[in-house]
N, C-alpha and C positions, 0 to 999 in steps of 0.2 A: 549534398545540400538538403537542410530539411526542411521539408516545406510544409510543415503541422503547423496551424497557428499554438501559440499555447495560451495556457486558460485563460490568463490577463487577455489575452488576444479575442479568446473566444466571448470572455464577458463582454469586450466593448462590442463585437457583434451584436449580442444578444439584447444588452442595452441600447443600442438604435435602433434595432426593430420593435423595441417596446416603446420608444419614443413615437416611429411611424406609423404604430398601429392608432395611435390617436386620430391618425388623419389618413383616414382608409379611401377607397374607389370610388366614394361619391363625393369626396370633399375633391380629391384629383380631376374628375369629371366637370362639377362646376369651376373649377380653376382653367380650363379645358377651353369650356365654351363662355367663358364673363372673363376670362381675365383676372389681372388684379395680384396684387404683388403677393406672397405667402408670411404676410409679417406673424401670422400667429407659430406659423413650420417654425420660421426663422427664430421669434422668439423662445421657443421650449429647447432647441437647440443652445441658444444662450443661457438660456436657466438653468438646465442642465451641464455647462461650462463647457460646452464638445467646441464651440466658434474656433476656439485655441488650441485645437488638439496640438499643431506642431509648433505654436508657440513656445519661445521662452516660460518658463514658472514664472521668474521674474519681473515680467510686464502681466502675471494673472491666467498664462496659457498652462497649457500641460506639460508642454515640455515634451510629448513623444515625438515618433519617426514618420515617415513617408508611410511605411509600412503598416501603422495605426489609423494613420489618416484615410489609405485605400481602405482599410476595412471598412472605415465609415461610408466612406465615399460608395464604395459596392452596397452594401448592405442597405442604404437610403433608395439608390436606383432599384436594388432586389424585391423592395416592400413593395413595389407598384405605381411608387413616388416618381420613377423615373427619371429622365433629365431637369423635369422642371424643379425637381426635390432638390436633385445635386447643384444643379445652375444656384439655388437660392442661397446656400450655403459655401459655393466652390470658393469663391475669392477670397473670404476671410482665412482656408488652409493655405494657401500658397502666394497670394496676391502680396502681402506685407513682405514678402521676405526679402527683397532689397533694402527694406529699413534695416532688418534685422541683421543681415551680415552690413550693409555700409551706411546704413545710420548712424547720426551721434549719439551717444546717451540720452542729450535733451529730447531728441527725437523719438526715438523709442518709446519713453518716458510718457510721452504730450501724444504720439502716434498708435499705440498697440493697446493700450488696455481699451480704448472707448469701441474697437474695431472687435476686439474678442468677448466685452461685454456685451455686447449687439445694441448699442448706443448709437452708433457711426453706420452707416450707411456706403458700401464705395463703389464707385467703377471702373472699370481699367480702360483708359483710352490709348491706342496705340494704332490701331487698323485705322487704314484713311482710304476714301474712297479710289481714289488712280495710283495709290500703291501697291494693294492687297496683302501679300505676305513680304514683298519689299521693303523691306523695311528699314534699310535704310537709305530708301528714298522720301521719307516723310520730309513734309511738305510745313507741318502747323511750324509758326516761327516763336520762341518767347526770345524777345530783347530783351537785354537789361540796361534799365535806367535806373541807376540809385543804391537802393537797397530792395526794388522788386523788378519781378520781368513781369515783361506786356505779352502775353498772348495771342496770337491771331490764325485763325483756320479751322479744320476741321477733321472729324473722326467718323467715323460709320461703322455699325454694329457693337455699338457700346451700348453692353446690358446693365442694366437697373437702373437707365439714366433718368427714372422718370422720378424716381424715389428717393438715388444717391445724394447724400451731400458733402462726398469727397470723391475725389477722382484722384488716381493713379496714373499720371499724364507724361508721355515722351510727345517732345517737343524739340526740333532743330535748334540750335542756339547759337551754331556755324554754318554758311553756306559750305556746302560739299568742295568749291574750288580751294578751300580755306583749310582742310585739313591734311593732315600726312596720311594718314590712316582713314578709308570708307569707313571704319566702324563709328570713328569720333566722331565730336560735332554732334551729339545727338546728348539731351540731358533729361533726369529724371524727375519728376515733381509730386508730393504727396500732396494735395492743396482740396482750399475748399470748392466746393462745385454750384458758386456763384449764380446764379440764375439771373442776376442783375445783369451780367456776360456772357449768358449762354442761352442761346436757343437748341432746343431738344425737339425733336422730330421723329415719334413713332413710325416702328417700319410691322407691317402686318406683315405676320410669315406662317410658313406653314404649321409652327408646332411650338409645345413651351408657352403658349400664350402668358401665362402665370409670371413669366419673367421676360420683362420689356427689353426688346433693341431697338437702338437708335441711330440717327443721323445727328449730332452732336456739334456747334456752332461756336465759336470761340468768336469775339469782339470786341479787345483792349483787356482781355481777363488778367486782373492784377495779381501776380502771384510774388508771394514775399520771399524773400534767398533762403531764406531758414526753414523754406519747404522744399528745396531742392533736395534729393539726395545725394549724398554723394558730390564728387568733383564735375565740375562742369567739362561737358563732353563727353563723359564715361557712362551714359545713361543707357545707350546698347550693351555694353556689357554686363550692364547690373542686372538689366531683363532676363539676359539670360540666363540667369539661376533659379528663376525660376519657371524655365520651358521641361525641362526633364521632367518635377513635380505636375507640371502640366499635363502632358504627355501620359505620367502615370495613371493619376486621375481620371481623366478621360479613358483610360483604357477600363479601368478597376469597371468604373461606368458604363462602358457596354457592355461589362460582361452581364453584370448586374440586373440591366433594362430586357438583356437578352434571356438571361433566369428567370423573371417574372412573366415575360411571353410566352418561354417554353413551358412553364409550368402552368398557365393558363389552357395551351396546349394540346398536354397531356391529360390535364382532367378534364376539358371536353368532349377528347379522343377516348376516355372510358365511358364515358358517359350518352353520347350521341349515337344512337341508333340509328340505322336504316336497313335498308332488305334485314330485317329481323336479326342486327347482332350491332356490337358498337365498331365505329368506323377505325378502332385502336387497335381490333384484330387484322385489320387491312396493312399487308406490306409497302402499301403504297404511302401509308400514315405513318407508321413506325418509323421506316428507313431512315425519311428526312429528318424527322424530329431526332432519331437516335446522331444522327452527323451534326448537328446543332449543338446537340451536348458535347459529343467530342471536342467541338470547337472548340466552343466558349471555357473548357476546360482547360484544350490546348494557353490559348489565351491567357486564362487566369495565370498560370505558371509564369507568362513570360514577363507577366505587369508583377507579379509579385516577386519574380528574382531582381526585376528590374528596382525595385520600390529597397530592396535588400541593397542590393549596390548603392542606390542612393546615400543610404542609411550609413553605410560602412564606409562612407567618405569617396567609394571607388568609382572608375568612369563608367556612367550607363547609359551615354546620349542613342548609342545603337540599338540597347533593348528595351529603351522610355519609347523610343519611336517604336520600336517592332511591334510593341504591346499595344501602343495607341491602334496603330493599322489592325492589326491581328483582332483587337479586340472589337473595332469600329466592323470591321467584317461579318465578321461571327456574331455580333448583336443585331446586326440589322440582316441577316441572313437569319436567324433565331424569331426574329418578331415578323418579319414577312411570312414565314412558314407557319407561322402562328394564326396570320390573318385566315392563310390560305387553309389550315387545318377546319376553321371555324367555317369556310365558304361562305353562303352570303350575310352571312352571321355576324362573320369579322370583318366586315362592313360598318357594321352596326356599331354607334358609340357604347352602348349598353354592356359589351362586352369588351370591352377595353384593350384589345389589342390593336385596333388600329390606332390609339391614340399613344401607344408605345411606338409602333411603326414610323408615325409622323414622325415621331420623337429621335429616334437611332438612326434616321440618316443624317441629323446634325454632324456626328461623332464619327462622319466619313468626311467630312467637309472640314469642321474645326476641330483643336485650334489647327490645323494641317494636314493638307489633303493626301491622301494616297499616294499621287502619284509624288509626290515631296520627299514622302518617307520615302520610296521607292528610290529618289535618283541620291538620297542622302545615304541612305545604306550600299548603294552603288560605288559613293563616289569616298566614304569613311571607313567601311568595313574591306570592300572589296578592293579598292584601290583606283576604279574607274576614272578616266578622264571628269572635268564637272561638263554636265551638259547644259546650263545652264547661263 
């Protein structure tokens, strides 16, 4: 397996970080502590045409793989942009792709260009508060009357709900007693993100500030059939094409946030004297730091064979998870040792690792915890009873 990028590979690297460097450690810092959405990030990113890296040509995207998109994905977190960098841009690689495989024409058509030209705004609603990763026990209901369904319920930790004005919405459309199959009964909806019928509800959290989550309200929200995806009922399994991409993502991402920590680091650790030498000669410095990198290196390999398989049509739900975990680990083991390198230092916002730290424990939490990947690779790779 070769795991070189090649040059096309290595240009788009190089091209994103020349995009990030416009918006270096004090524009991340005031996003940090004010808030407020990154429309100017988000737009140079659209000007630049990146919104659609794995888009269709056809609807204006680029047309490449998983595999071009983590490089973005990595290389945006690597700059010092971190999660809030990838969060601003995540949904437009991977969020659309249920149109794109079970979209109609019209749909694609009226759906993809305004979303890659960074016109459209979206969020993905799917998490609800008393289900968590159950997902198919969602709760929100759309009826249909007519030729639109009605809406009602509610979501929690839906980001950029403050901003969005389309949402990516699963919505029950059968009661549970109603179907043959737990997965059915569940439908998918591109639609607009009505304010007239939604109340949004900022949730303050630890980190990311720059990019809003929320508590999310539905209340008769009209949504017309022609924004359904798909066949009604099959809306769980259209999400699911795009968890692997997820998964990748996310993982490319810690390694990324954990590369900017480490190398934060590192040149502090040459740099920072005490009893008259720098604390870089200290084995006590080196060691950790040097296992860090092995990590996130480990890591990298398993999101990028993983992001290959994707690519090559083949099954990778084992190594999109391994990667996400592997990598969720290893970045936020990367930026903690980075605090602790800096001592009271990395305290300090001034020095920016603690606002990476904040940042990488996301990427242990979402989109899937640990212990998830843990009883999944248990129970698909190894053959385990499910414990669940």
């Amino acid at each position: 397996m070769d795991v070189a990028f090649t040059p096309e590979q290595e240009a788009i690297r190089e091209a994103i970080f020349k995009i990030c460097a416009q918006f270096g450690d004090d524009y991340w810092l005031k996003k940090d502590r004010q808030g407020g959405f990154p429309f100017d990030f988000h737009k140079a990113f659209a000007e630049a045409g990146w919104l659609g890296i794995a888009m269709p040509q056809e609807y204006g995207g680029a047309g490449l793989g998983i595999t071009e998109a983590a490089i973005m994905m990595q290389a945006v977190a690597e700059s010092g942009a971190g999660i809030s960098g990838c969060s601003t841009i995540h949904l437009n690689i991977f969020g659309l792709n249920p149109v794109v495989v079970f979209g109609t024409e019209e749909q694609k058509r009226r759906m993809l260009p305004p979303m890659i030209q960074g016109k459209e705004q979206a969020c993905f609603g799917v998490t609800e508060p008393n289900t968590g990763l159950n997902t198919l026990k969602l709760k929100t209901k759309a009826v249909r009357k007519g030729d639109r369904y009605i809406v009602n319920g509610q979501k929690v930790w839906t980001s950029t709900g403050q901003v969005a004005n389309k949402i990516l919405l699963l919505a029950r459309t059968q009661d549970p007693q109603e179907v043959k199959k737990s997965t059915d009964g569940l439908s998918l909806f591109y639609t607009d993100f009505d304010r007239k019928y939604i109340e949004v509800r900022e949730i303050e959290k630890m980190g990311r500030k720059a990019v809003d989550s929320n508590q999310v309200f539905f209340e008769d929200l009209p949504v017309p059939v022609e924004d359904r995806i798909g066949e009604e009922g099959k809306g769980f399994e259209y999400i699911l094409h795009g968890m692997n991409p997820e998964r990748i993502l996310g993982g490319v991402a810690g390694v990324g946030i954990g590369r900017a920590a480490l190398r934060r680091a590192a040149q502090y650790a040459k740099e920072r004297i005490v009893f008259d030498r720098p604390i870089g000669m200290n084995q006590g410095i080196q060691h950790p730091l040097a296992e860090c990198w092995m990590e996130l290196e480990a890591a990298n390999l398993m999101a990028f064979h993983a992001a290959a398989l994707y690519d090559q049509g083949k099954p990778c739900g084992a190594q999109a998870n391994a990667a996400k975990y592997l990598s969720g680990e290893a970045g936020f083991k990367a930026c903690q040792t980075a605090v602790l390198t800096h001592g009271g230092f990395g305290y300090a916002k001034e020095y920016h690792v603690e606002r990476l730290f904040r940042e990488s424990i996301l990427l242990r939490i979402a989109p899937i915890t640990p212990q998830l990947i843990k009883c999944f690779i248990a129970e698909k790779v190894l053959g385990l009873p499910k414990s669940y």
